[in-house]
Structures are given as C-alpha cells and as structure tokens.
C-alpha positions in Angstrom: 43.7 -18.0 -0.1 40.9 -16.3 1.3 37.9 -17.8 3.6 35.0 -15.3 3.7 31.9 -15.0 5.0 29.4 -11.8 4.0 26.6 -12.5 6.4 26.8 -13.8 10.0 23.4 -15.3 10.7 22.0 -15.4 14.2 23.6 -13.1 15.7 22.6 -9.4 17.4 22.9 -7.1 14.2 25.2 -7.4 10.9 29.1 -9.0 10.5 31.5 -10.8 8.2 34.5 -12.4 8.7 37.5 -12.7 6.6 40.3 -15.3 7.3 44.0 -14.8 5.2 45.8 -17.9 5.0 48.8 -18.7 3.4 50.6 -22.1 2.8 48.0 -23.4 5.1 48.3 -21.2 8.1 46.1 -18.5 9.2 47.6 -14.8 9.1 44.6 -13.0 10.3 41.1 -13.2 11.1 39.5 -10.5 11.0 35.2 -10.0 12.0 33.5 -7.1 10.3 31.3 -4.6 11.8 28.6 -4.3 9.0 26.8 -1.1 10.6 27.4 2.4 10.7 28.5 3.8 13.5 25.7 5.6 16.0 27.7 8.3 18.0 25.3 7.7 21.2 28.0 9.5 23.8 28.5 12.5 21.3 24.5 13.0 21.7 24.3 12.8 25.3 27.1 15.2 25.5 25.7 18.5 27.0 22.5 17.2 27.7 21.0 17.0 31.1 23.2 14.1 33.2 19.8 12.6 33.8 19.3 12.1 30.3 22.0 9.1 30.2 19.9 6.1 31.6 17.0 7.1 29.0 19.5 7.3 26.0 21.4 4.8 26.9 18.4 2.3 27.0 17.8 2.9 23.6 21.6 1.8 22.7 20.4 -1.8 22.9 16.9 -3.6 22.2 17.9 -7.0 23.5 19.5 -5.6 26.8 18.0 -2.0 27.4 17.9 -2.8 30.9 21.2 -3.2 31.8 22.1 0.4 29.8 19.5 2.2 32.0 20.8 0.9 35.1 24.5 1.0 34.2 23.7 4.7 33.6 22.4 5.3 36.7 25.1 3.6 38.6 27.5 6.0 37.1 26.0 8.9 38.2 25.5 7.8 41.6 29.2 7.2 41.9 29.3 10.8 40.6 27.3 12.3 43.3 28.4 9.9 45.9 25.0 8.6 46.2 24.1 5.0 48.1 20.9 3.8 46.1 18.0 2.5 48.7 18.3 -1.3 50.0 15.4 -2.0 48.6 15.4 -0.3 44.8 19.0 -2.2 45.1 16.6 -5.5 45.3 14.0 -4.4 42.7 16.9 -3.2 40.4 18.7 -7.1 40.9 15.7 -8.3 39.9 15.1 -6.5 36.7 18.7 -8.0 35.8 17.9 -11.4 36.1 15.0 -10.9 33.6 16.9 -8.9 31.6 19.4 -12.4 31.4 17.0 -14.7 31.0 15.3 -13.4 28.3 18.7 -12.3 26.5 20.3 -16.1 27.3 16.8 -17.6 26.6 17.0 -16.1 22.5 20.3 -17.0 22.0 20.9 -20.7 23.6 17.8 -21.9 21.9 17.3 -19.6 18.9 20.8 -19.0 17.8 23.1 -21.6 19.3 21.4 -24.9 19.6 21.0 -25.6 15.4 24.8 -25.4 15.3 25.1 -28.8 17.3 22.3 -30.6 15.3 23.4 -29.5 11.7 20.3 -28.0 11.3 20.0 -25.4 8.2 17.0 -23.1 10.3 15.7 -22.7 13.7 12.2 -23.6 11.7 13.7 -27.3 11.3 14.8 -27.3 15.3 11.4 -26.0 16.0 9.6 -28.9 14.3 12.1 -31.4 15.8 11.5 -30.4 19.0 8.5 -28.4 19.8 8.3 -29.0 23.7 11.5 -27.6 24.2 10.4 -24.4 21.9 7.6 -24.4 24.1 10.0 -24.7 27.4 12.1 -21.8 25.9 9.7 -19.6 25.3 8.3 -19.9 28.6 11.5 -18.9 30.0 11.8 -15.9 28.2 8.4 -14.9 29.0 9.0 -14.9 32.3 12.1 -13.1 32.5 10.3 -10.5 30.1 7.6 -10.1 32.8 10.1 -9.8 35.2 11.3 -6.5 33.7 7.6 -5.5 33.0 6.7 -5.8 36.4 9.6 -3.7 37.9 10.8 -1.6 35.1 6.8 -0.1 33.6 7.5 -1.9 30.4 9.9 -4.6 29.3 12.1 -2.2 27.3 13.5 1.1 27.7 12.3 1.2 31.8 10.5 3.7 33.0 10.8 3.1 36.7 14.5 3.4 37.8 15.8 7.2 39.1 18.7 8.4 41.0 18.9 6.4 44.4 15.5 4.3 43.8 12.6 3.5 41.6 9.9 5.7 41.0 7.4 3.1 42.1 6.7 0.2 43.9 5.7 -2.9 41.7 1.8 -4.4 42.0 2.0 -6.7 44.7 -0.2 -8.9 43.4 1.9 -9.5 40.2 4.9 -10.0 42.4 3.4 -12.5 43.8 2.1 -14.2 40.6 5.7 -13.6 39.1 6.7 -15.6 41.9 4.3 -18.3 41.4 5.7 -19.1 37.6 9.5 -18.7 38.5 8.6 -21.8 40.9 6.9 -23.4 37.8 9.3 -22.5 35.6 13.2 -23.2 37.5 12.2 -27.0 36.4 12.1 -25.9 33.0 15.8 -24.1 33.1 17.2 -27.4 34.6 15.9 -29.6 32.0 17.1 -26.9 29.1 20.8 -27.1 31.1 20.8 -30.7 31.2 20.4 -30.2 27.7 23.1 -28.0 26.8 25.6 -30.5 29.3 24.8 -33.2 26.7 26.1 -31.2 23.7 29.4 -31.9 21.8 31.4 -29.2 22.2 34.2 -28.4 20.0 37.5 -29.4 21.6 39.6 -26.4 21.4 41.3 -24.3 24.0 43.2 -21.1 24.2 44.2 -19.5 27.4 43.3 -15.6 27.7 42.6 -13.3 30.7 38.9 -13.3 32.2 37.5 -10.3 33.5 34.2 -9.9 35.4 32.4 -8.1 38.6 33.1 -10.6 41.3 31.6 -10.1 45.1 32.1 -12.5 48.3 28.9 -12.0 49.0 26.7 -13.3 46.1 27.4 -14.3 42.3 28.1 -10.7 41.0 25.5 -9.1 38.4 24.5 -6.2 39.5 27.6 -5.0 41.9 30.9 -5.9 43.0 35.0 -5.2 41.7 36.3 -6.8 39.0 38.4 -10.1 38.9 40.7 -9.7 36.5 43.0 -13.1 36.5 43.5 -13.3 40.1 43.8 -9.1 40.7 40.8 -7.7 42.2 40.5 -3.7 41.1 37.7 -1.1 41.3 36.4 -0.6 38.1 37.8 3.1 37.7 41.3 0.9 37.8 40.5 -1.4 35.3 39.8 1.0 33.4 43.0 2.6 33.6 44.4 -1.2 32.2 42.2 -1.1 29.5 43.1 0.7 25.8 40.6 1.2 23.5 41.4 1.5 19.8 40.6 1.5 16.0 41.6 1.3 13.0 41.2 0.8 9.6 37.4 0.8 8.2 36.7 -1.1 11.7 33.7 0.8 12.9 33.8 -0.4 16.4 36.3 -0.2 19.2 38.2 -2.8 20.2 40.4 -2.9 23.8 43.0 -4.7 25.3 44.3 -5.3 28.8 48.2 -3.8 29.4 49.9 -4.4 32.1 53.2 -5.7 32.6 53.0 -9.4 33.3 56.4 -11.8 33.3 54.3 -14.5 31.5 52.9 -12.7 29.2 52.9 -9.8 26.5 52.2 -6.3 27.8 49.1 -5.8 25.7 46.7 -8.4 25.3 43.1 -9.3 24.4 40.8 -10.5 27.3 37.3 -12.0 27.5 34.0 -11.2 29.4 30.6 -12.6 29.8 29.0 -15.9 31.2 32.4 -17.8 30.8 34.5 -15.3 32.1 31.7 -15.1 35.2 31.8 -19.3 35.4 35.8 -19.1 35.8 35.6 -16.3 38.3 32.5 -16.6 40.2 31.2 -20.3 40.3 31.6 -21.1 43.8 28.6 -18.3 44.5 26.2 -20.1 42.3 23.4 -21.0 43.8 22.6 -24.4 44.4 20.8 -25.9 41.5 23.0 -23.8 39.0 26.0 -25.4 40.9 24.4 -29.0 41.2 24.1 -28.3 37.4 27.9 -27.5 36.9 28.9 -29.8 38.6 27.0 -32.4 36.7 29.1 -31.1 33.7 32.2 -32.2 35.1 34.3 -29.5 33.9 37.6 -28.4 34.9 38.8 -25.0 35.7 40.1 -22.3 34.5 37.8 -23.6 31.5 39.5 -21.7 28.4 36.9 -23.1 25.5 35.1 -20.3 24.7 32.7 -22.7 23.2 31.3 -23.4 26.6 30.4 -19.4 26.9 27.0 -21.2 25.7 26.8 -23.9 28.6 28.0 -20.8 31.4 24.4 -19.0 29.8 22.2 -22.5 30.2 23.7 -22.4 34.0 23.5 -18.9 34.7 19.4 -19.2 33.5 19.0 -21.7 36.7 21.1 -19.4 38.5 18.8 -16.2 37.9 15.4 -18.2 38.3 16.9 -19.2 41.5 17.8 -15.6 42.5 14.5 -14.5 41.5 13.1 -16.7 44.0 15.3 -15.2 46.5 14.7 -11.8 46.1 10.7 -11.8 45.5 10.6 -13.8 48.9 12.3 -10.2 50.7 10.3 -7.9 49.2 6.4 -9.6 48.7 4.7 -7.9 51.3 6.9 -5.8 52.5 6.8 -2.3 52.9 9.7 -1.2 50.6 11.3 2.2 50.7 11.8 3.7 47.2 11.6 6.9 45.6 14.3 9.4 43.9 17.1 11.2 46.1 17.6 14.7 45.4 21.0 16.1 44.5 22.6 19.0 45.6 25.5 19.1 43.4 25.8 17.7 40.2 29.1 17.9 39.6 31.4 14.8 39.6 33.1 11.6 37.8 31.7 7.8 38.1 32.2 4.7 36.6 29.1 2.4 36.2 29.8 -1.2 35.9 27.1 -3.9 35.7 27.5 -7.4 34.2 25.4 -7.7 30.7 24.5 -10.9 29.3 27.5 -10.6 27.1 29.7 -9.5 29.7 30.8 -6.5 31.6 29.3 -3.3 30.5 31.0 -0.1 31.3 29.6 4.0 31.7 32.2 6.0 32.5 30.9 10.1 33.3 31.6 13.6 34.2 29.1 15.9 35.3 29.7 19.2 35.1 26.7 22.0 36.6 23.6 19.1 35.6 25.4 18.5 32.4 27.3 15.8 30.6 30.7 17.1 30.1 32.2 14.1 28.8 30.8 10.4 28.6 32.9 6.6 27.4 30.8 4.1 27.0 32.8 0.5 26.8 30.5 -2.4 25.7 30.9 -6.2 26.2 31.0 -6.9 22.5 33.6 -4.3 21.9 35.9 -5.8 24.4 35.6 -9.1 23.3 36.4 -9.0 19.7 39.6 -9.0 20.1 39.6 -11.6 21.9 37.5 -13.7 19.3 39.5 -12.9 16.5 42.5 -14.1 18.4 40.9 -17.6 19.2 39.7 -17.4 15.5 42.9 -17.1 14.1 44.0 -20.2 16.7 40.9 -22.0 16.5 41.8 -22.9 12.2 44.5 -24.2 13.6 43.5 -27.1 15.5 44.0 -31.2 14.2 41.4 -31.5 11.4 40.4 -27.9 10.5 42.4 -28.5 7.7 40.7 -31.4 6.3 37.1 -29.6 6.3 35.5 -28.6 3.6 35.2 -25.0 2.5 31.6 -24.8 3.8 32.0 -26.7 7.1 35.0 -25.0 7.8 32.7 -22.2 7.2 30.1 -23.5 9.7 33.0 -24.1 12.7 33.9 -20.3 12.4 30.1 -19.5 12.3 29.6 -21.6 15.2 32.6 -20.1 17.2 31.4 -16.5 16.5 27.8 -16.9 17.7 29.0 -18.8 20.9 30.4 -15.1 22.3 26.8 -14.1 21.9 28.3 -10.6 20.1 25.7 -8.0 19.8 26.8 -5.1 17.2 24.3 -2.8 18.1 25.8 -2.0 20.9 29.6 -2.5 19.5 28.6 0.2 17.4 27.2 2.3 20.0 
C-alpha cells in the first residue's frame, strides 16, 4: 500500500510525500519537490561578481537576508578581504532579525496547530489571541531590525564588499533598542510555551552539522562542527556530495567519510537542532536558563524538538540584539565599501540560516562569475528527513493510527525541519 499526501500545508513553497509499505513496513519515503526548478547560479554565471548578493537575495522571500550576506562573505574570502569591525556588528544584527522573524512565522503560524489538533491557524488565532498578538510583535521587531540596517526588510540595500553603505539612524537604533527590551519578555513566555508541548517520542541518531565559534553562539561566523570534527567550510565541503535523480527537482547531499561506526555515505541534519547539540553552552543566559528549564538531554536526536531549538534561539537573538545595539548606539562606526584590486579568486560563504547552514561557494575570474554552487539548508536536510520518515512509521503505535492521523504525524514531522523549497529549488 501506498500513503500519500498531494499538498503539504504550512510549509515555505509546494511538496508531497509518498510512503511505500509493504507487509506493514516502510520501504521508502520519499518528499516531493512540487516546483520547477529556478537555475539561479546559471544566471549569475558571467555577470558581474558583485551581482551575487543582489541575486541571491531574491532566491528566498522569507530569508533574503542571509542570501545577500552569504554572498558577500564568499567574495570576501575570494579577495582575501577582512570586512570592518563594525559592518561585522551591523551585519550580526541584521541576522538576528532575519531569525526572528523567520522562527517567529513558523513556531506560531505553522507549527503550534499541530500540538492542539487544530484544523487552521484561524481556530489557534481565536483560541489564543494574546499570544497572536505576542507573536506578531516579535516578528515585527525582528522585521524592523532588518529595515533599520539593511534599507528595507527584504532584498537589503545596504551591505557591500567589506562594510555597509551606511550608517543606520541613530535615533531608530535607539528606539529598536527600546522594544527588544520590551519585547525579550515576550520570547520567554512564547518558549515557556513551546517547553510545555508534547512532543512526539521518537529518536534517530544522525550527524549534526553547524558553524560553531568559542567565542559566541555561531550565526554569522565560525567553522563547522561536524560530530565532534571541526573543519573550514571549504573542507566540509569536500565531505559533502550532492546529487539527483529521478523527477527530484532539488539536490539532495550526504556527508562521506570513512567512519568505523558507520556507513561511508550518510544523510546529516542542520538548523536550530543541529545548532542546540553543538553550540548550547554559548547561549546566552536567558536562552540557556530556558533550556535548561526543558530538561533535556544531549546529543538530543528528536528532530521534533528542531521547533523548541527555534523558540530558544528567539530569546537567544533578542538577547544578542541587546548586546550588539549597546556597542554601536552612539558610537562613531567605521563603515563604507573596500575597493578591490583584483578580482580574481575562489571563496566559500557560510552563514547559519534559520533552517540551517547555508552555503555560496565562488570563482571570480577578471570581475566575473566564472562558476558559482549554491548549497541550501533545505537541500541538505531532506535526506535526512526522508530517512527519519521512513523510521519514524516505524515506531510502537504508528501502526495502529488511522490513515488520516497517520497522515497528520508525517505532516507534523515534515513541518518541524522548517523546509523552505524555494530555496531547495534554487
């Protein structure tokens, strides 16, 4: 028999999901990419290398942010160029906007309904209209975040080679500042929330791969922890193998190496989870008063609580909001674009999305792009989720579920990686 679901609901852009199962166990489970492929690094190929940031933006909606700066962390590594102290700060802070209005959407608008039985996010709404109100404050704020820094909240306008463009208003710094004070009470009460939920007891150990720093909780810089290996990113990427197949319209990768306990080739996941395992202990302290109030014990391998990492991380960024706007109010920052000399050269951009990890690999060639990879969180974690899928149906009492709330469990478990196909389908 066959389980099969045509529409995904909540989620960033369009999937299905097929399950085979025969005498009762689960041969494959397979998700769907619903879209058409959009060929974004044949476009920027032979354009202008500054061109990257500004297309890239446009990749994603939900997360342009990340793109832009992603670009332009590449081709900095090209051209071997340090980017100012202080567009580093302004640029840390358009990231924790551009997570808390991403985590914002999808903990209250496409996650929480799954734990109340809830048919709509109209019914959640109506149940619980202060915490609508609470949520949508928080993404407001992280909105104005970007706005304030970035020109606009999507598609910036003010990051450039080395810097930003121009300095933010100082005045709405400093009200910015004002309503993440106001606001950090808000993110604690929504993540005592989220601690309270039932989740799904199911576990399935896989690899977790993230930026990781021993200086701060890594967003916007660092290596990458990959079990308990630390490697550049232009090694990780040398692990990882992309591939298709089929009418499968986005990539997929795996991790290979050559591990005694485990298969050569294997699926691995990134994101707020894969952050959590790897990077909790440089949480700042009301995100890690908040974990610890969850009690949970590490390595955590329930991807399920990929939704409780986001409702953490929220405090986390309010916090490091806080942080940051106390450096640079009143300060006289030193910003503005670095000139190159030669633009030739190969870089790997790496920058923590929302949904994990996202990857710009370049090489410049005389100002131009001679050849551009793009690896998105998404795209690396579906293997992954098709492989706790096909485990997940597995588990004591999956069996004894109806059709349609068998249906909802493998609804539930695809929206808690947060997968956004626009950019799987980059």
């Amino acid at each position: 028999m066959k389980i099969r679901i045509d529409h995904i609901a909540k989620i960033e852009g369009h999937a299905s999901f097929t399950a085979d199962i025969v005498k009762g166990d689960v041969k494959s489970a397979k998700i769907k990419i619903e879209e058409g492929a959009r060929l974004f690094e044949g476009i920027m190929r032979g354009r202008n290398d500054v061109e990257i940031p500004e297309l890239g933006s446009r990749i994603c909606g939900v997360c342009p942010v990340v793109h832009n700066l992603t670009g332009f962390r590449a081709l900095e590594n090209a051209f071997s160029i340090e980017p100012k102290e202080d567009a580093v700060l302004l640029r840390k802070l358009m990231m924790m906007g551009q997570l808390v209005n991403s985590h914002a959407l999808h903990l209250f608008f496409f996650s929480l309904s799954d734990f109340f039985g809830f048919k709509n996010d109209l019914e959640l709404i109506n149940e619980y209209p202060e915490k609508t109100h609470d949520a949508m404050k928080i993404r407001d704020v992280g909105n104005k975040l970007v706005e304030i820094i970035g020109g606009r909240t999507i598609h910036p306008l003010t990051p450039c080679i080395g810097g930003i463009r121009k300095a933010p208003d100082l005045e709405k710094l400093k009200l910015i500042f004002n309503e993440c004070k106001t606001v950090l009470p808000l993110t604690i009460k929504l993540g005592e929330l989220f601690i309270g939920l039932k989740y799904p007891d199911f576990q399935r150990k896989t690899s977790y791969v993230s930026l990781t720093s021993d200086k701060e909780y890594a967003i916007y810089e660092g290596d990458l922890k990959v079990d308990e290996k630390i490697l550049k990113p232009v090694e990780f990427l040398g692990k990882v193998k992309e591939f298709q197949s089929g009418d499968r319209v986005a990539k997929r990768t795996n991790i290979v190496e050559n591990l005694p306990e485990r298969q050569k080739e294997h699926s691995y996941m990134t994101g707020a989870l894969a952050r959590l395992n790897n990077n909790r202990e440089k949480l700042n302290s009301e995100a890690k008063k908040l974990l610890e109030k969850a009690n949970l014990n590490f390595p955590l391998y329930n991807p399920f609580y990929n939704i409780l990492g986001q409702a953490i991380e929220l405090v986390h960024c309010f916090e490091e909001s806080i942080k940051i706007l106390e450096q640079i109010i009143d300060k006289q920052m030193d910003l503005g674009e670095m000139v190159v000399e030669n633009r030739n050269g190969k870089g790997v951009g790496a920058i923590e999305a929302p949904r994990g990890t996202l990857f710009y690999d370049v090489k410049i060639k005389d100002g131009l792009v001679e050849n551009i990879n793009i690896i998105t969180p998404t795209a690396q974690n579906i293997a992954n989720l098709e492989d706790d899928l096909e485990e997940f149906e597995k588990i004591g009492g999956f069996k004894k579920l109806t059709l349609g709330e068998k249906k909802e469990k493998i609804k539930m478990l695809i929206r808690a990686y947060d997968p956004c196909v626009t950019c799987a389908v980059h």
